[in-house]
N, CA and C of each residue as an Amber inpcrd file, in Angstrom:
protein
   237
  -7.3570000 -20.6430000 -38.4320000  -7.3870000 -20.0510000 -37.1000000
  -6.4040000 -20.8120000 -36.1990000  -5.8220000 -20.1920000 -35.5640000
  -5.1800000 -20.3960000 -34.4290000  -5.7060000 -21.5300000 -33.1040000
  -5.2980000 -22.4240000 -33.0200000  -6.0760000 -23.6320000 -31.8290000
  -5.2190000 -22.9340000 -30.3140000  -6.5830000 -22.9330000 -29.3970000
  -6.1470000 -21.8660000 -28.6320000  -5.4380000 -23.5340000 -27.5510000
  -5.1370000 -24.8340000 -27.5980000  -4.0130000 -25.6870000 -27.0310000
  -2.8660000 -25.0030000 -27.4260000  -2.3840000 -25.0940000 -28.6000000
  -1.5230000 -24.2970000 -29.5390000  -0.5480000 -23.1070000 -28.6240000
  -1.9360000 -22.3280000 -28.3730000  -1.2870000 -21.1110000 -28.0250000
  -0.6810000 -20.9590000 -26.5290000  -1.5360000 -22.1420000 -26.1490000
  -1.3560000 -22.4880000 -24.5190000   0.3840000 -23.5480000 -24.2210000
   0.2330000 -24.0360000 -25.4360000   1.3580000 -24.8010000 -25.3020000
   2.8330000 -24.2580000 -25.9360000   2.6210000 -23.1110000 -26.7310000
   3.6170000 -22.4800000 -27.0910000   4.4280000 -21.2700000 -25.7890000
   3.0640000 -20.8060000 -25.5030000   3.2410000 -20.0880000 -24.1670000
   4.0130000 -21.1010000 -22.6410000   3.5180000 -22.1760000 -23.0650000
   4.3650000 -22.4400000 -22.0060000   5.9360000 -23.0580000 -22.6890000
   6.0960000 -23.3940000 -23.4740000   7.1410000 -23.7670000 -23.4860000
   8.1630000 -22.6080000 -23.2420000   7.8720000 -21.4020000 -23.4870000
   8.4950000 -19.9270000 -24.0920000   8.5890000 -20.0010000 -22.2240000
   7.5390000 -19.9340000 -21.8810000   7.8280000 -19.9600000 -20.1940000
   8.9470000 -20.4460000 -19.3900000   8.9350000 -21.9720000 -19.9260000
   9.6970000 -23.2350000 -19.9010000  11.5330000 -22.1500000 -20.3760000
  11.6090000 -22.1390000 -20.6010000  12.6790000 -21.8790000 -22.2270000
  13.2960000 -20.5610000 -20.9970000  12.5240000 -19.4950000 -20.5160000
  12.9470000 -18.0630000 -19.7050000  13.1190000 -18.8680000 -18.2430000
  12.6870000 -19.7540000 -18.1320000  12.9230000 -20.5440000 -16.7210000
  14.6350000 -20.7090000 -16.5690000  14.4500000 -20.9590000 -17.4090000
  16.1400000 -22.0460000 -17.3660000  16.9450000 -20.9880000 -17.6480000
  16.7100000 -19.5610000 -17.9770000  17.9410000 -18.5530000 -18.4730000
  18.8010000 -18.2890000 -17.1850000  19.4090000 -17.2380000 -17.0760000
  19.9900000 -16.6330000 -16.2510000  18.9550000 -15.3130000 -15.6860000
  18.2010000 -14.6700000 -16.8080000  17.4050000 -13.8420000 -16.5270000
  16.2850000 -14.1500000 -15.2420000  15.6940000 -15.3610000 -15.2120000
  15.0330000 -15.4750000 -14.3930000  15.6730000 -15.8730000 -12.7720000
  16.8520000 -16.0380000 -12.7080000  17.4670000 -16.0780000 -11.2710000
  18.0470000 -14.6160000 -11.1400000  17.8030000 -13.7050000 -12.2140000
  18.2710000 -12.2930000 -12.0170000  17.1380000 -11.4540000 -11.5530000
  16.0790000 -12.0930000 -12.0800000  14.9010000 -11.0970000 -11.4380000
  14.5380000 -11.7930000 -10.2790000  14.3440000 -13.2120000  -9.7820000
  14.8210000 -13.2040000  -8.4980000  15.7970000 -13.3330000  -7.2620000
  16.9850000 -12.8880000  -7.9010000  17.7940000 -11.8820000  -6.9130000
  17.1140000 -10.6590000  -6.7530000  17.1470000  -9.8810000  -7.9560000
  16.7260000  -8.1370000  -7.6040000  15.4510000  -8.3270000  -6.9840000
  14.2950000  -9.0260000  -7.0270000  13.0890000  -9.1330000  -6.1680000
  13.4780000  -9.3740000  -4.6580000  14.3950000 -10.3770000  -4.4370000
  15.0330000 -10.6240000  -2.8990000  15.7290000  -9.3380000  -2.5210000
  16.4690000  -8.5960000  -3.2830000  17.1630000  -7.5650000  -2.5620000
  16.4750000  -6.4260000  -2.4750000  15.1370000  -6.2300000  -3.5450000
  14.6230000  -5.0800000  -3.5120000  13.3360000  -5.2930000  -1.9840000
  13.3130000  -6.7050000  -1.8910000  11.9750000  -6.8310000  -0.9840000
  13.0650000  -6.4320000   0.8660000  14.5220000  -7.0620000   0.3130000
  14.9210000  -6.8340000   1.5710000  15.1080000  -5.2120000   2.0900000
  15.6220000  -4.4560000   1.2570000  15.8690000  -2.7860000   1.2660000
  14.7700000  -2.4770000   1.5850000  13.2170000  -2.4220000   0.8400000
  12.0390000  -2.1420000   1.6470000  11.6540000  -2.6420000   2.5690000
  12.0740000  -3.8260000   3.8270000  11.2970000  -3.8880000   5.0460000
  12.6650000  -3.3160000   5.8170000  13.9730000  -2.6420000   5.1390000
  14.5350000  -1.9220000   6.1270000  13.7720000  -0.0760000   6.1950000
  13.0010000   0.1340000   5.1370000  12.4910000   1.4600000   5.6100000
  11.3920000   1.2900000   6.6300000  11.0540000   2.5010000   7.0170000
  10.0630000   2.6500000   7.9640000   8.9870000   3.0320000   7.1380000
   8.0950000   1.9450000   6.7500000   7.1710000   2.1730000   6.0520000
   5.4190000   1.5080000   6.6130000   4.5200000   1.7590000   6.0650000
   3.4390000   1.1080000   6.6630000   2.9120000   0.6520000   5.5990000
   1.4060000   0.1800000   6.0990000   0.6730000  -0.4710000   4.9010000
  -0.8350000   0.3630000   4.4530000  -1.3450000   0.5910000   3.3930000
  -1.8950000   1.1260000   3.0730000  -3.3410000   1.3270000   3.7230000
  -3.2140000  -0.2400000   4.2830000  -4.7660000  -0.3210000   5.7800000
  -4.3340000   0.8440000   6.1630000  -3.0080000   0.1560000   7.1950000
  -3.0840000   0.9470000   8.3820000  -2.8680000   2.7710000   8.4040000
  -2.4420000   2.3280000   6.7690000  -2.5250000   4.3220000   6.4930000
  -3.8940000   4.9410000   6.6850000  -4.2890000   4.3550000   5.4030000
  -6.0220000   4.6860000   5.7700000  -6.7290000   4.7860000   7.3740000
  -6.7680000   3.9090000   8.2640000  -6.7660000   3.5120000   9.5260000
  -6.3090000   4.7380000  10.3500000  -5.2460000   5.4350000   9.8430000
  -4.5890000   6.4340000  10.8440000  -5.3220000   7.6940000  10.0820000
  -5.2110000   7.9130000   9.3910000  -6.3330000   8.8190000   8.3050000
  -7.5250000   9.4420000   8.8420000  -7.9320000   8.1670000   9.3350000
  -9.7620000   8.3770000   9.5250000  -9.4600000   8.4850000  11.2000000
  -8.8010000   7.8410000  12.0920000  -8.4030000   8.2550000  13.1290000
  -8.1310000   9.7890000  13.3640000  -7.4560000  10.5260000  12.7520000
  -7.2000000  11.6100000  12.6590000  -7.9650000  12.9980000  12.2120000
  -9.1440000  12.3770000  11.0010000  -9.8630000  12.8480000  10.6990000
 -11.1380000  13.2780000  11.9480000 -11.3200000  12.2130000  13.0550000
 -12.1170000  12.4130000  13.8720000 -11.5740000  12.6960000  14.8810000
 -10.2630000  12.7350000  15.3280000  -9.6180000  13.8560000  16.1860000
 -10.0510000  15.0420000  15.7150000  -9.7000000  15.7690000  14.9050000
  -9.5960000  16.8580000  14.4220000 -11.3020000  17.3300000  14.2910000
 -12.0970000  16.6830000  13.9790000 -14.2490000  17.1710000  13.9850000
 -13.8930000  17.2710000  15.4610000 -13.7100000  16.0160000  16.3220000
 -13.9680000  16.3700000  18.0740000 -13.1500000  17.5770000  18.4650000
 -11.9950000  17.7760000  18.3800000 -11.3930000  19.0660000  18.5920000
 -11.9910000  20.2510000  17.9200000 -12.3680000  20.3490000  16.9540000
 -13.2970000  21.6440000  16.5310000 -14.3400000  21.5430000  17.2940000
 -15.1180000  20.6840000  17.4760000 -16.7310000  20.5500000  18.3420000
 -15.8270000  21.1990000  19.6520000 -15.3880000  20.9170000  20.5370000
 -14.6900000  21.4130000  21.5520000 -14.2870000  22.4960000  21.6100000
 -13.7440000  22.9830000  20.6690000 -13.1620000  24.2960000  21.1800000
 -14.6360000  25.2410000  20.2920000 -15.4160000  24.7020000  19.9060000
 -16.4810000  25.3760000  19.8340000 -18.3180000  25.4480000  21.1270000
 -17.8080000  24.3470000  21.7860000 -18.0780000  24.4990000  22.9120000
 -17.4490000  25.3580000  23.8000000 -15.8980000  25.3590000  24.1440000
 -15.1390000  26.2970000  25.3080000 -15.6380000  27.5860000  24.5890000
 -15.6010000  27.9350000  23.2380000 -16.1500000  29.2590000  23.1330000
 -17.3890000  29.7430000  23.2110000 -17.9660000  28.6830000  23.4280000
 -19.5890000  28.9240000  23.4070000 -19.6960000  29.9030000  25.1010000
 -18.8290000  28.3040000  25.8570000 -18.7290000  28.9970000  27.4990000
 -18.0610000  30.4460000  27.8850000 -16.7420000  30.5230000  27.1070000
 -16.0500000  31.5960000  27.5100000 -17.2140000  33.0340000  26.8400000
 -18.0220000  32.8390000  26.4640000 -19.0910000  33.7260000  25.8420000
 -19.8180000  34.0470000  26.8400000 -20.4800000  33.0750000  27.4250000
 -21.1720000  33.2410000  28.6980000 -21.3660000  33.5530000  30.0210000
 -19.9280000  33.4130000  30.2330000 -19.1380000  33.9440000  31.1830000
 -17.9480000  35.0040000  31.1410000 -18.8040000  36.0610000  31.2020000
 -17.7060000  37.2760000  31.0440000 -16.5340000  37.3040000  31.9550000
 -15.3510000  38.0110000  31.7560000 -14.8390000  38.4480000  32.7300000
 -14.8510000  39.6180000  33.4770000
């Protein structure tokens, strides 16, 4: 069987070993340039999506309750 130090220490060396490539200052460049291009969109965060969501959701019940009140009135009052 496999000694799970072994596996811990092979894993890191392999870690060790992709550290030092070129690959790993390539994925963080493209992480720096991809993080910079996304805070130039106009984007939000998934709170505050949700947040505007449920905001909206209860605009929209109070505006039905309302205009089901004005029709209740405009009922009652003929012209």
């Amino acid at each position: 069987m496999l000694d799970a130090k072994f596996l811990e220490d092979i894993s890191a060396r392999i870690s060790a070993l992709i550290a030092k490539t070129p690959a790993a200052d390539l994925e963080k460049n493209l992480r720096a340039l991809l993080t910079a291009q996304l805070a130039k969109l106009d984007l939000v965060t998934r709170e505050e999506f949700d947040i505007q969501k449920e905001l909206l959701a209860r605009a929209q019940a109070r505006l039905a309750e309302l205009e089901a009140k004005l029709a209740a009135l405009e009922g009652q009052n003929p012209k």
